[in-house]
N, C-alpha and C positions, 0 to 999 in steps of 0.2 A: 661070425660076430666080430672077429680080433681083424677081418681085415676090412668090414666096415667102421672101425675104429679107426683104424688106421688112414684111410681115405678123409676119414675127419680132420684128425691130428696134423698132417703134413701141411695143408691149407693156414689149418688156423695157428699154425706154429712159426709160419710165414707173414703171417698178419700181425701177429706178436713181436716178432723180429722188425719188422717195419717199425711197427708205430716205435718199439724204444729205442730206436735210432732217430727220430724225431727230438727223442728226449734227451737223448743223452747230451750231458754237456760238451765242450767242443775247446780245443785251446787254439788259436789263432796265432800262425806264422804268418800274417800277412797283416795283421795287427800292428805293422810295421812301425809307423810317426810315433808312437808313445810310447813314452817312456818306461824303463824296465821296471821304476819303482810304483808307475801307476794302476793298480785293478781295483777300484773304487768300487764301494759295495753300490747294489745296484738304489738301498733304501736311505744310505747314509747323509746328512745333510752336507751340504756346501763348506759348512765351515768345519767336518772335519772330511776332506778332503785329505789322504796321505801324504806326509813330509819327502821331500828325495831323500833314499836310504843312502847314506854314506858310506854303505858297504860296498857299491856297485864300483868294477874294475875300469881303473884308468890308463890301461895298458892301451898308448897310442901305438893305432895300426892305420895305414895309409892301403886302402885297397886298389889295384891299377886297374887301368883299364882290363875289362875282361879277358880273357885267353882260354880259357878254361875250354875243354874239349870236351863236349854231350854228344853221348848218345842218348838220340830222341826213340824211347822205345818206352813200351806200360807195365807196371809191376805185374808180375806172374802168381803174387799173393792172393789170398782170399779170406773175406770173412762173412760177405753179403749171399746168402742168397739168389740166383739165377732170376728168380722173379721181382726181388729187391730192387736187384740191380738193373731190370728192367723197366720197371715201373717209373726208377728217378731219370733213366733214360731218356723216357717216354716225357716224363714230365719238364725234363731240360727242351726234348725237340719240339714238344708240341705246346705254346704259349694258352690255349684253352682248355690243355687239361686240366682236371679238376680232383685228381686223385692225390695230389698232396698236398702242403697248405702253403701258402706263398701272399707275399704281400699284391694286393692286388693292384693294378696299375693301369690308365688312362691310355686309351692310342692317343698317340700325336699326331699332332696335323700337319702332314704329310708334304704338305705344301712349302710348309715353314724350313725343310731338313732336305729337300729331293737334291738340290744341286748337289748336296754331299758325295749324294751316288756316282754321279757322272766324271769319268774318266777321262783327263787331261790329254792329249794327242802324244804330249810329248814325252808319257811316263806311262802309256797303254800297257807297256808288257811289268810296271813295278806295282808290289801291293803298297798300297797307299794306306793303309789302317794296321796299326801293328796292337794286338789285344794283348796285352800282358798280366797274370797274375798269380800271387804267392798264395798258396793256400792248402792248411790243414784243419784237420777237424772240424768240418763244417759243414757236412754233407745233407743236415735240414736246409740249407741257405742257398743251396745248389739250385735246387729248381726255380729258384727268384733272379739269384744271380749270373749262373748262366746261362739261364733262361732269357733273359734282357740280353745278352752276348749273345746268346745263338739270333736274337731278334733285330739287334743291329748288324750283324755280319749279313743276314739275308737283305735289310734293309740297305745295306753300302755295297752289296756287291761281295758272295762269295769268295769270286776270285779277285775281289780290292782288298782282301783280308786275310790277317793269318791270325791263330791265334796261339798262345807261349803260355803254358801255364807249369810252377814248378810246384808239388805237393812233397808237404813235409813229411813223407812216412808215415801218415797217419791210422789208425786202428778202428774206427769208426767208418768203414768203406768209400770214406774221401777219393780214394786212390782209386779202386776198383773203377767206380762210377766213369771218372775222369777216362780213365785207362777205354774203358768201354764206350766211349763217346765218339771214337775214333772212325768207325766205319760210318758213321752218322756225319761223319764231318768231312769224312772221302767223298762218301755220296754227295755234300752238297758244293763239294770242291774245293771247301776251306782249307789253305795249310794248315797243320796244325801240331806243335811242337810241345811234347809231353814229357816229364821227365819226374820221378822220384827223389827227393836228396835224404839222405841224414844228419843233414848241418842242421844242428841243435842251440838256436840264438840265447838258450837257458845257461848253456854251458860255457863257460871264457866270454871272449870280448863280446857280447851280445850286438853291437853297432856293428860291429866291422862282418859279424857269421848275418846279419840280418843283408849288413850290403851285401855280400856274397849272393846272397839268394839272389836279391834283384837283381843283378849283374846276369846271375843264369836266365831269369827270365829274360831279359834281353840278347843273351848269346849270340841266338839264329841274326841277329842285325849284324852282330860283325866275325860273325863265322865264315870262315874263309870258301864255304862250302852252300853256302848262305845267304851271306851280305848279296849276290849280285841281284836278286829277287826282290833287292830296297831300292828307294831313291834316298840318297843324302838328302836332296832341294824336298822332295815329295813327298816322304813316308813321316807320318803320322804315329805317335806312341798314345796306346790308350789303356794305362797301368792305375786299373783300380786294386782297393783294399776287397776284404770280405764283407763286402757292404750288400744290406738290399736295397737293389740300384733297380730302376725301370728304362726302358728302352729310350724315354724321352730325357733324361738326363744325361745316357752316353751321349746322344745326339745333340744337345745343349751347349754339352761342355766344349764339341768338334766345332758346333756352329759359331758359337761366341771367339774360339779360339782363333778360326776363319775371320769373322766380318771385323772382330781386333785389331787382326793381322799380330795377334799376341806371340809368345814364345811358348807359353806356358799358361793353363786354364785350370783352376780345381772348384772343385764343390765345395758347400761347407758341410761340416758332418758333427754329430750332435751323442749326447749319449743324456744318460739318467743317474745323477749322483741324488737324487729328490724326485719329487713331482715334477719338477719343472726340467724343460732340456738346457744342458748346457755344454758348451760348443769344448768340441772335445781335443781338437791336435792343436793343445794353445801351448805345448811345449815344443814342436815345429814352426808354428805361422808366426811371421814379424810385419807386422805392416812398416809402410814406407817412413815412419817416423821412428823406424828399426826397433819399435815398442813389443810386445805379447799384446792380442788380440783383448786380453784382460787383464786387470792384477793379481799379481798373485802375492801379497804378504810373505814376507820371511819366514811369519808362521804357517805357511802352507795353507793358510784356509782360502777358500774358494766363494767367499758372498758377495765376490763383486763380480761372480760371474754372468750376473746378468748388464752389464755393464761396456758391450764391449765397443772398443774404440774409446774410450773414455778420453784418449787423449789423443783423439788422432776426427778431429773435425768432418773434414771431405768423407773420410773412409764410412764413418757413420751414415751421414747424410746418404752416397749411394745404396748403403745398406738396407737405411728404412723404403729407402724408393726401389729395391728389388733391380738393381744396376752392377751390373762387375765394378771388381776398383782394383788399383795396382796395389799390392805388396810387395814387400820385398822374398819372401817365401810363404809357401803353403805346399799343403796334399791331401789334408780334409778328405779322405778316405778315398777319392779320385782325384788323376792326374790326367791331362792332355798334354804334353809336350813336342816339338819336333823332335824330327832324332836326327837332324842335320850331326847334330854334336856326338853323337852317338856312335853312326856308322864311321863319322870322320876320327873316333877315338880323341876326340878332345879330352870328355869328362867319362866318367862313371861313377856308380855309387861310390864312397868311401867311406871309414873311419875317421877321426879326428886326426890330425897329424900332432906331432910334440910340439906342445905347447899353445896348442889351438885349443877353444872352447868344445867341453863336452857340449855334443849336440847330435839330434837325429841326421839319420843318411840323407832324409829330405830335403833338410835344410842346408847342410852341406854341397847337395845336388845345386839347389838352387844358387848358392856363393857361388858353384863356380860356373855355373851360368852365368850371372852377372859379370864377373871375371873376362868372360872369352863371349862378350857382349850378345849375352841371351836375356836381360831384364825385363823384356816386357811381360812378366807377370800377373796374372789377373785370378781374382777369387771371385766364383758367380755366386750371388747370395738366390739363383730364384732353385740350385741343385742342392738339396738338404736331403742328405743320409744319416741311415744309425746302422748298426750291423747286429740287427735282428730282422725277423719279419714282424714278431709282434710291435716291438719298439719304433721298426721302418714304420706301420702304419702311423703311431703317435705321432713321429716327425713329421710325415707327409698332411696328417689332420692338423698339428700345429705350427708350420713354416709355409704349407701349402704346397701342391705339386707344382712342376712347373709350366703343365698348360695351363694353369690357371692362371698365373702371372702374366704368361707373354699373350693369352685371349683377354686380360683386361684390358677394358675401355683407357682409351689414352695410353698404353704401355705404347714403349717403342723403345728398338734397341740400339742403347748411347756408345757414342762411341767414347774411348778415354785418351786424353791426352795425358799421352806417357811421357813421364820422369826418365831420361834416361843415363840418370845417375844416381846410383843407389844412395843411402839415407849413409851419411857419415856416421856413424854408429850404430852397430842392432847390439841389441841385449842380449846377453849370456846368461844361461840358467842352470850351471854345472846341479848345483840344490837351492832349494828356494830359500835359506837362509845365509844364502851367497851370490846374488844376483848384481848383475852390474854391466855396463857398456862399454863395448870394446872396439875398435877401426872393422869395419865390416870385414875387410881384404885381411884383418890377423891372421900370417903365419900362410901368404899364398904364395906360393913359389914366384918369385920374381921381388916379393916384396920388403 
């Protein structure tokens, strides 16, 4: 009787473990653009949106270019289950599994994205797609999000691709999954660069441990051991957040970033401080009239954030017509960038330097792009993420996916004629009861 019980129990004791790992909440290191003071309740209204806490450290740290030496190996830890950790396996390789839950997502039309695949004569033996991403605690999201990953890596070309992902030590088998992904990724002949950190962006300078991270994610580009496997002219950066992203958005934001000829491509990305979505890395994005994508009151409320562009004309206008438009920075929870700047050690993530504006690494990223004339910028309004699955679908039913946009009657994709001089002023938003405009270039080396 006791070992028919038992034959019960191990099953279903596994089944139980699964599903509260679904549930369990998640804290996000890759939650990077926003800011440390913001975690807005998910039901609170707009206008009380949280004040910047003026407790948060202003200890100017200047991050260099990368150097940092990884060892690409997978933690040895454990907390999932053999069968768990199969299953989310399963559910990252196989895009029609149905054993977990995931936001569900459109094929693309195959037509529209193919050239992407096709390998240049003159950069045959360089991967041309470089995946990068930070992530902890987030192992429900897995099979959405690197699931679209493992989906575009087949769809560009295995060996056009590597993928970089750095996981913040997390406790909810993050790690394990990731770690165990790797013979899945040998077999289909993807690089593929894995690493564990315990840099804790809660602790001290929270910008400069957050650039850190991303910097590792990019390591292998200018790792001396590494780099020759890139092209400076050819390799491609495609460094999303913890977002649920569908295959046709990675491909979106490559495609527009191509027929641009842009430097730099993002999504917009959305969350839920109410019923309604409101557009979430508006402490990163500056559009070209160096403005916040919204206003935001001294008093920190947030009711004009259905508003956005209020002062900025053109930018609106492609927005209601489902059109890229220049800003001056973005990262909306995905990024497309060259890594021309990258392998060449131009730029990397940083912190604020003394006497520069608090501000996100993103945004930072992007000044000194403009800097070392990387400005072509551009934000696609048809790539709208949230970083749930349940919430992804709400975005996706209220912004629309993006086959739907580029299969409307009369769409066509605009080309933008770019500014290629950045906006004499962006705004500065150390706290929102201190905001103001500063020379965009404050405090760049040479200036």
């Amino acid at each position: 009787m006791s070992r028919r019980l038992l034959v019960f129990l191990l099953p279903a004791g596994g089944l139980l473990l699964l599903a509260l790992t679904l549930w369990l909440g998640r804290e996000r290191i890759s939650s990077i653009p926003r800011p440390s003071f913001w975690s807005p309740a998910k039901t609170a209204p707009a206008s009380q949106a949280p004040a910047v806490s003026s407790s948060r450290p202003h200890t100017p740290v200047t991050v260099a270019t990368p150097t940092l030496t990884v060892s690409y190996h997978a933690s040895s830890s454990g907390v999932l289950p053999q069968e768990t950790k199969a299953a989310y396996v399963n559910a990252i390789m196989n895009s029609e599994a149905k054993t977990l839950p995931r936001l569900q997502c459109p094929h693309p039309d195959a037509s529209r994205y193919q050239y992407l695949a096709e390998q240049e004569d003159a950069v045959a033996e360089s991967i041309r797609y470089f995946i990068a991403l930070d992530l902890r605690q987030c192992i429900s999201l897995l099979p959405r999000l690197l699931g679209s990953v493992i989906e575009a890596i087949r769809f560009l070309g295995p060996r056009n691709c590597a993928l970089s992902i750095i996981e913040g030590n997390s406790n909810d088998g993050t790690g394990e999954v990731l770690a165990a992904l790797r013979p899945e990724l040998d077999a289909l002949t993807t690089t593929y660069y894995f690493e564990t950190s315990d840099i804790n962006p809660k602790e001290g300078d929270r910008i400069q441990k957050l650039a850190q991270l991303r910097n590792m994610a990019l390591q292998p580009l200018v790792d001396d051991t590494e780099a020759a496997k890139f092209s400076a002219k050819n390799t491609t950066v495609v460094f999303l957040n913890d977002v649920a992203i569908c295959l046709e958005d990675i491909l979106e934001l490559i495609h527009q970033k191509r027929i641009l000829g842009a430097d730099m491509t993002c999504a917009m990305d959305w969350t839920y401080v109410g019923p309604d979505p409101t557009f979430y890395d508006v402490w990163i994005a500056r559009g070209m009239n160096g403005d916040s994508f919204f206003e935001i009151p001294a008093d920190g409320n947030w009711d004009s954030a259905w508003n956005l562009f209020w002062n900025n004309p053109s930018a609106q206008q492609r927005l209601l017509r489902h059109q890229p438009f220049q800003v001056f920075s973005c990262w909306n929870g995905a990024a497309v960038f060259t890594a021309t700047p990258i392998i060449d050690r131009t730029i990397a993530f940083r912190a604020h330097r003394e006497g520069e504006c608090l501000q996100g690494e993103p945004q930072l990223l992007c000044k000194d792009m403009w800097f070392h004339g990387y400005g072509k910028i551009a934000a696609v309004p048809t790539v709208n993420l949230e970083y749930s699955n349940d919430n992804g679908k709400k975005i996706k039913e209220a912004k629309g996916y993006v086959s739907h946009w580029v299969s409307t009657p009369g769409h066509q994709d605009e080309t933008i004629e770019w500014q290629l001089e950045p906006p004499e002023k962006v705004k500065c938003i150390p706290k929102y009861e201190n905001q103001f405009f500063e020379a965009w270039n404050s405090t760049q080396p040479g200036t």
